[in-house]
N, C-alpha and C positions, 0 to 999 in steps of 0.2 A: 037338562043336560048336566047342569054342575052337583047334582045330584047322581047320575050316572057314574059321573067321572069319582065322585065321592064314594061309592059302593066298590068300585072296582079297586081303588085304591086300598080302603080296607079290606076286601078282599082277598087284594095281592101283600099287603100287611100282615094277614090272618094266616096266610099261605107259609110267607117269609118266615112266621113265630113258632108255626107248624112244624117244620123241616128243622127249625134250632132246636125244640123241644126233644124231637126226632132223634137227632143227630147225635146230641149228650157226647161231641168227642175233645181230646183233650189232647192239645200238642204238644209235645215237652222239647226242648233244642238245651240238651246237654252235654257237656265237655267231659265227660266221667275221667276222672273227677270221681275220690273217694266221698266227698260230701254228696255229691251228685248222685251218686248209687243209693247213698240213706236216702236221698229224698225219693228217687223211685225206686227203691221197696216199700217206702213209707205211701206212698201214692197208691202201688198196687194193693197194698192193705187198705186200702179206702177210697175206694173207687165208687162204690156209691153212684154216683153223681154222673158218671161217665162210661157210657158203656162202651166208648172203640175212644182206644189211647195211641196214639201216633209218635214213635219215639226218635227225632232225628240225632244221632251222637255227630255232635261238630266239635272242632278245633280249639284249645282255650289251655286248659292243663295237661292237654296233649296235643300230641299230630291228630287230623282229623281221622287217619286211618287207625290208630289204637282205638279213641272214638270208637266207631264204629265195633273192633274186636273184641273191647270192652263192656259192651253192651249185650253183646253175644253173650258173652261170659254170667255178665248178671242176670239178664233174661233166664239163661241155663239153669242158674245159682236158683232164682226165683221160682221157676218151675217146679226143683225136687223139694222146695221148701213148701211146694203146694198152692202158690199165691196162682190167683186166678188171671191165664191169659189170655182170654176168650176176647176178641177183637181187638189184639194188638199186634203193633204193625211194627217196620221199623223202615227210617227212611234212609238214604244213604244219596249225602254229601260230599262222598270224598274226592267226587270230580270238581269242587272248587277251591282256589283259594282262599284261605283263613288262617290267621297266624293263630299264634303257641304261644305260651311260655312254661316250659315241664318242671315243676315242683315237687321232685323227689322227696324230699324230707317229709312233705305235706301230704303229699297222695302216694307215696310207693316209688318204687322203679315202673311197673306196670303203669301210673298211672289210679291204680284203685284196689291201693293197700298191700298188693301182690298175697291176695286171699285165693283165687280160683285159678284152676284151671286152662287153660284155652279152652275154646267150643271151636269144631273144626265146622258147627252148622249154626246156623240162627234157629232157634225154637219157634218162631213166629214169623208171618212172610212180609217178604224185603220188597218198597220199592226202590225203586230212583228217585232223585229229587225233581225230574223233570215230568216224570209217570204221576208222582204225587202233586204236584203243584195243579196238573191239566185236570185232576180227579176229585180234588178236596173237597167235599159239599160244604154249605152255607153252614155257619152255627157252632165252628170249631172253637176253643177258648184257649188262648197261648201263654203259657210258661216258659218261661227264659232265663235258664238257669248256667250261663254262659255268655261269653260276646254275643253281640248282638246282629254279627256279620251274618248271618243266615236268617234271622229275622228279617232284615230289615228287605234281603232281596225276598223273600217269601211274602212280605209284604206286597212287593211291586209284580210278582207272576202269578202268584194263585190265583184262580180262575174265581175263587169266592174270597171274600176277605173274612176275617175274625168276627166275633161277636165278643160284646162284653171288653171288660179291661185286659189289657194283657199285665200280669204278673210278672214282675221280674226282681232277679238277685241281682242289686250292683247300686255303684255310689257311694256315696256317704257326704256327710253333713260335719257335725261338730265333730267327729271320732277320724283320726288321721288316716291319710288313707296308705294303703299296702302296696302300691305298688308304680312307683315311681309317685307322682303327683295324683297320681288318679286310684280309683277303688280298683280291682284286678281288672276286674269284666268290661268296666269302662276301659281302661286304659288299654287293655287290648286292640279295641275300636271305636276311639273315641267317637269319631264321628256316627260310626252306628248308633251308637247309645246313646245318644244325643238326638238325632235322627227316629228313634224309636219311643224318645219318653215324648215326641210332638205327637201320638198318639193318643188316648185314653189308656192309663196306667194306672198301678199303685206298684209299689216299690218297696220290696225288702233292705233297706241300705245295711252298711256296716253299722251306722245308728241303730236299727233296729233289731240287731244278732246281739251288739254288745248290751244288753243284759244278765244280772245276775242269773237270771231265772231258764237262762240257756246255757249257762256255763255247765258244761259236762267235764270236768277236770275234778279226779277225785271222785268218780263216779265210775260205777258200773253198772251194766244193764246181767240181770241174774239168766235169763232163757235163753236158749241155741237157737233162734228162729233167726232167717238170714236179718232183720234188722237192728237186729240183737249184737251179732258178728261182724256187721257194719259200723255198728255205732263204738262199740267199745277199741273197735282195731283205729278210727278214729280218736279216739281219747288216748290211747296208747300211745300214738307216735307222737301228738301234743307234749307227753310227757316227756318219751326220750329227746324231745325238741326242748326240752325246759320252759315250757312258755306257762304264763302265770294265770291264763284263762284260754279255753278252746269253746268255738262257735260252729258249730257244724250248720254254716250259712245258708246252704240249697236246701237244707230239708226245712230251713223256716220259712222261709218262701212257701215252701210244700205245704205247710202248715196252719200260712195264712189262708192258701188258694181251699185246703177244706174247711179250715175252720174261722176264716173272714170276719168272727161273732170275738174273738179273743183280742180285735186288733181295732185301736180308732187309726182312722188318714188324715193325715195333717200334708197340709201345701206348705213346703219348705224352701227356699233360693239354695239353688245351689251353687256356691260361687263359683267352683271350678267348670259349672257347666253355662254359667251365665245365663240359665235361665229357671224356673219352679220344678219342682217335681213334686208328687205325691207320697207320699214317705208314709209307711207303717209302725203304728208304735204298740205297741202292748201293752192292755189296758191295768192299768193297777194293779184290779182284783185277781186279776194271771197273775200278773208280778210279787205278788205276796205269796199265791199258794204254787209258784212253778208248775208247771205241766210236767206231761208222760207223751210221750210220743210212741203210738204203738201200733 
């Protein structure tokens, strides 16, 4: 009998590994958020790994409904620049509550640099958040480039839960934080994000952005490809901001989640959260030669 129950089990193991293999999808809950957009165009260049991309726009550097417009916009953007959108999705949020905080100087009037257009359509099909939660299959992997107010209920209604670590932008350690006492993204909702690193994580913090070998200030990127367009209209407003280094935060995250092989984890306290998190650091031999993000 204990043999039976032994087969069945790996069976239904065998099954479970089957359907993640399967699945290859990737969830992304971004507040576009001009960094946000670098990080998913940066994603759509390197999708590899992921054949159906699930894009929820929530509330954070904007209202949840720019969000959402916002995305539109980039998807659009991404489209004529040719990036490939074959099983991407977009989910929509804007029937919940989620606070803001809008950062002009930082991300635009729009929100995401005031580069595009409106789209009066979405390029790729819309659910709801309540049509996606009941339909999610097993083996999804979450990126969290935002509060963590929409994770954390997605946590508690999807019908499957995550596989793997969730990734996420926010916190910070030894490097002070932006936004009152707390990192932005935490401070938006503390309790979410706090609530969310009792998961299995690893964590891009403001530690992990503030290196030299991310500073984009004094730089420019030479080609018109929309991540090109992104990244420079970022370092731009950095400048007319006067600020003495710029961190384009969600796309490191982005960056981690492809290239995971650039970065050791280190279990760090965080005081303000009174309890560990996982924290990504970047290993040396990156830190000597900088990267390209392309």
């Amino acid at each position: 009998m204990e043999d039976i129950i032994s087969r069945e089990r790996s069976d239904a193991l065998a099954k479970i590994e089957s359907l993640q293999n399967k699945e290859k999808r990737l969830v992304i809950f971004s507040d576009y958020g001009l960094d946000d957009a670098c990080a998913t165009a940066y994603l759509l260049n390197n999708r590899a790994d992921y054949e159906n991309i699930d894009v929820m726009p929530i509330a954070g550097n904007v209202h949840a409904v720019t969000a959402m417009n916002n995305a539109k916009k980039l998807l659009a953007a991404a489209k004529d620049d040719g990036l490939n959108l074959s099983g991407v999705r977009l989910i929509d949020s804007v029937s919940y509550y989620q606070d803001c905080c809008t950062l002009p100087a930082i991300h635009g009037n729009d929100g995401m640099g005031d580069i595009f257009d409106d789209a009066q359509t979405s390029p790729v099909p819309t659910l709801s958040y309540g049509e996606w939660t009941k339909s999610v299959a097993a083996g999804y992997r979450i990126l969290s480039l935002g509060p963590c107010t929409m994770v954390k209920r997605t946590l508690a209604d999807a019908v499957n839960l995550p596989s793997g670590k969730i990734m996420l932008m926010g916190g910070c350690n030894r490097v002070p934080p932006n936004f009152g006492k707390y990192e932005f993204n935490d401070g938006i909702d503390h309790n979410a994000f706090v609530w969310t690193l009792r998961r299995p994580h690893v964590a891009a913090t403001l530690d992990t952005c503030h290196v030299p070998a991310f500073n984009t200030l004094g730089k420019r990127r030479e080609g018109s490809r929309l991540l090109d367009v992104l990244m420079n209209r970022c370092t731009e407003l950095a400048e007319i901001r006067g600020d003495e280094a710029n961190y384009i935060y969600d796309q490191i995250a982005a960056l981690a989640l492809i290239h995971p092989e650039f970065f050791d984890v280190e279990e760090v306290f965080a005081p303000d959260l009174l309890r560990f998190m996982n924290e990504l650091r970047l290993k040396d031999e990156y830190a000597e030669k900088g990267y390209n993000l392309d």
